[in-house]
C-alpha positions as CSV (number, residue, x, y, z in Angstrom):
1,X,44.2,-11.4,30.7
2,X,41.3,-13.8,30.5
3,X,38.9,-11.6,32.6
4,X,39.6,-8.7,30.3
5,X,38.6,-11.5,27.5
6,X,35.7,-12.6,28.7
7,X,34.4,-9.6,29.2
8,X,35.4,-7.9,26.0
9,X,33.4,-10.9,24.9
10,X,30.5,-10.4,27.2
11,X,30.6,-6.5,26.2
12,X,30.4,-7.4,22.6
13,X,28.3,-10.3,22.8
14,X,25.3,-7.5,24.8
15,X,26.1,-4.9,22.2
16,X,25.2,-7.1,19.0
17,X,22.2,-8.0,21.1
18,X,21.5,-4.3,21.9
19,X,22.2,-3.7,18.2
20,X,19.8,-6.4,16.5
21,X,16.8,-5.7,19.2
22,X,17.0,-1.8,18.2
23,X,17.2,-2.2,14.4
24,X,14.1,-4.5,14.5
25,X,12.4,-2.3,17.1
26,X,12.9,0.9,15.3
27,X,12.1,-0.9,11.6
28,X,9.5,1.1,9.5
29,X,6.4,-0.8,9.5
30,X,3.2,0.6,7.9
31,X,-0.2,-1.4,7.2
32,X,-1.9,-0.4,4.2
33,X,-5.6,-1.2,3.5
34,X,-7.3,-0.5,0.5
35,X,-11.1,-1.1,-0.6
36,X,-13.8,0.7,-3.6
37,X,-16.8,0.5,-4.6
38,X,-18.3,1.6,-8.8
39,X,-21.1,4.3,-7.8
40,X,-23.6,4.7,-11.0
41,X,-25.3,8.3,-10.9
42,X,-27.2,9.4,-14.0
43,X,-25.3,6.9,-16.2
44,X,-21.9,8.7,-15.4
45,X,-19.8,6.1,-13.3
46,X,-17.8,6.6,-10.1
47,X,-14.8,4.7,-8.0
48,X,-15.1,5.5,-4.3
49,X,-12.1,4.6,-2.8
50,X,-10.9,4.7,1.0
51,X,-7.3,4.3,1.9
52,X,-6.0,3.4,5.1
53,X,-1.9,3.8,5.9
54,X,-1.5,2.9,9.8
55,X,2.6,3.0,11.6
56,X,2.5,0.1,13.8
57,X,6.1,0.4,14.1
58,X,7.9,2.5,16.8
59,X,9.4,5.0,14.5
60,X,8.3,8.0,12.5
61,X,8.6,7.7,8.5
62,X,9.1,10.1,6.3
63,X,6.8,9.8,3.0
64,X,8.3,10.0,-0.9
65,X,5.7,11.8,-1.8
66,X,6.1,11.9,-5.7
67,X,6.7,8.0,-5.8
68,X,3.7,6.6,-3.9
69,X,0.8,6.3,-6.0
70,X,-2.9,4.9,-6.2
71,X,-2.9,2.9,-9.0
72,X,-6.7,2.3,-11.4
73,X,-6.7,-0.5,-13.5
74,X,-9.1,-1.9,-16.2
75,X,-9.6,-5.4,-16.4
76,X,-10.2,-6.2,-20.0
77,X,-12.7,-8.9,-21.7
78,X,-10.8,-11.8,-23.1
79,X,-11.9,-14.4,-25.9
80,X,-9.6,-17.2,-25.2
81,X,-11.4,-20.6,-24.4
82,X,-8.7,-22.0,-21.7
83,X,-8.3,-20.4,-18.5
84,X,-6.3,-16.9,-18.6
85,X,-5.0,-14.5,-16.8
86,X,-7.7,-11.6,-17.5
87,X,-5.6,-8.9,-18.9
88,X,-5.5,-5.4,-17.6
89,X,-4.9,-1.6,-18.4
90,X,-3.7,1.5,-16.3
91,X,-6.7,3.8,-16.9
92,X,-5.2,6.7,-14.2
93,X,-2.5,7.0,-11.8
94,X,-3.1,9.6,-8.4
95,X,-0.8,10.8,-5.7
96,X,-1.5,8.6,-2.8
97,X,-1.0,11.2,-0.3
98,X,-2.4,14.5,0.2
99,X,0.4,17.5,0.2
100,X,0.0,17.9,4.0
101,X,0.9,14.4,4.7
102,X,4.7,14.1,4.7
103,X,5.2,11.8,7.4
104,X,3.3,9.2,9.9
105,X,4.1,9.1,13.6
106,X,4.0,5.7,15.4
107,X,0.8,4.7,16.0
108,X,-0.7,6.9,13.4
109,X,-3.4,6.6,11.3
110,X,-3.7,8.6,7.8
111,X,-7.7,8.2,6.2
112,X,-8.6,9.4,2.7
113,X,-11.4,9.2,0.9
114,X,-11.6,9.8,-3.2
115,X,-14.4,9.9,-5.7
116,X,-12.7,9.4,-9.4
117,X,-14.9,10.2,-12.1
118,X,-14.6,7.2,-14.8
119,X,-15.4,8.3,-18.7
120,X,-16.3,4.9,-20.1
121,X,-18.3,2.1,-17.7
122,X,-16.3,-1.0,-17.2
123,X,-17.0,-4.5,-19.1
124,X,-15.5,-6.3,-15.7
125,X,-14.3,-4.6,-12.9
126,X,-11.2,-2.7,-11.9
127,X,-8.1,-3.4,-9.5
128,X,-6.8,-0.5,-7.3
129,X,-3.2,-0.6,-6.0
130,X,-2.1,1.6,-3.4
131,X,1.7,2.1,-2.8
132,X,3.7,3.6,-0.8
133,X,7.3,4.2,-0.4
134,X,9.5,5.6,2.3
135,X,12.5,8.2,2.1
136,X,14.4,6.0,4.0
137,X,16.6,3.8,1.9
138,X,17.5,0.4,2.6
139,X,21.4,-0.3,2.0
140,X,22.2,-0.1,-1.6
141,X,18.5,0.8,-2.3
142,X,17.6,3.4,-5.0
143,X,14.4,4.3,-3.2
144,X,13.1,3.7,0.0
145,X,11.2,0.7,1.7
146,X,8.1,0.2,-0.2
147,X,4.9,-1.1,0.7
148,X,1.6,-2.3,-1.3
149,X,-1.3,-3.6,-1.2
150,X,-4.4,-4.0,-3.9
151,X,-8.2,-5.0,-4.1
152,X,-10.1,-6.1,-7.2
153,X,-13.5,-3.7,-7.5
154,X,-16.2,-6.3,-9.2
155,X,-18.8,-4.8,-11.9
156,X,-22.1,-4.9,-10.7
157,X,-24.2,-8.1,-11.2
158,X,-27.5,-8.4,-12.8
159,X,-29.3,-8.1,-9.2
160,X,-28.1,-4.7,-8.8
161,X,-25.8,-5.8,-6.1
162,X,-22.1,-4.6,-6.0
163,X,-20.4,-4.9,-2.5
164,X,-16.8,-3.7,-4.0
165,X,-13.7,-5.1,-3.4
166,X,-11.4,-4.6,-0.4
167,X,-8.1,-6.0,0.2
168,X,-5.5,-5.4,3.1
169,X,-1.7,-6.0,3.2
170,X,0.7,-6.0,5.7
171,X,3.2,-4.4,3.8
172,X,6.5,-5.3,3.2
């Protein structure tokens, strides 16, 4: 009676371990990087943007394609005298993904590049954010795991010099 106990026990004791290993080890994990630069050509101006989504995570995830997004924001001047948040507006909202990408493999890597055309220059600068969002669903989720990551794109300075903005996440 108390071998059988022990090792029941032991049995269920190497199956939670089994368990808890495998659901971390198999855990969707993506890296997202983000980065633009403002591109001036005959007064007209231009974001170039380069995306990055790399699975460092053992499993393959499927993409909700209608819900990830690239994200173009406007930061706006402001006239207050104390120190503010710099307020901001959604000037345009993309797919993030091209039609073809529906998943990642493990140990993928997914590259884009876009040129958006903007119609007014900006005063400041802009703020990209790049999401993404799984089909997966976490328990009691509506969507799936989501993951984000933004960079601010400065206006250029006086010198002429403009180096962009780049920002990586680590998702989550």
């Amino acid at each position: 009676m108390i071998i059988s106990f022990r090792g029941s026990l032991s049995s269920r004791g190497a199956w939670a371990i089994f368990t808890f290993s495998k659901g971390r080890q198999f855990q969707e994990s993506l890296v997202l990087h983000v980065a633009g630069k403002i591109i001036v050509i005959d007064d007209k101006t231009y974001i170039l943007v380069n995306s990055r989504i790399q699975n460092i995570g053992t499993s393959k995830i499927a993409f909700d394609f209608k819900s990830s997004t690239l994200l173009v924001n406007e930061y706006l001047p402001t006239s207050k005298t104390e120190v503010v948040t710099v307020p901001d507006k959604l000037i345009g909202n993309f797919h993030a993904l091209h039609d073809d990408d529906k998943y990642i493999e493990p140990n993928e890597i997914i590259y884009d590049t876009r040129f958006i055309s903007i119609p007014n220059a900006p005063d400041l600068g802009f703020r990209l954010d790049f999401i993404v969002i799984s089909v997966k669903k976490a328990l009691g989720a509506e969507k799936g795991y989501t993951w984000r990551t933004s960079c601010m794109i400065e206006k250029t300075t006086h010198n002429g010099n403009n180096d962009g903005g780049e920002c990586v996440n680590n998702g989550g």
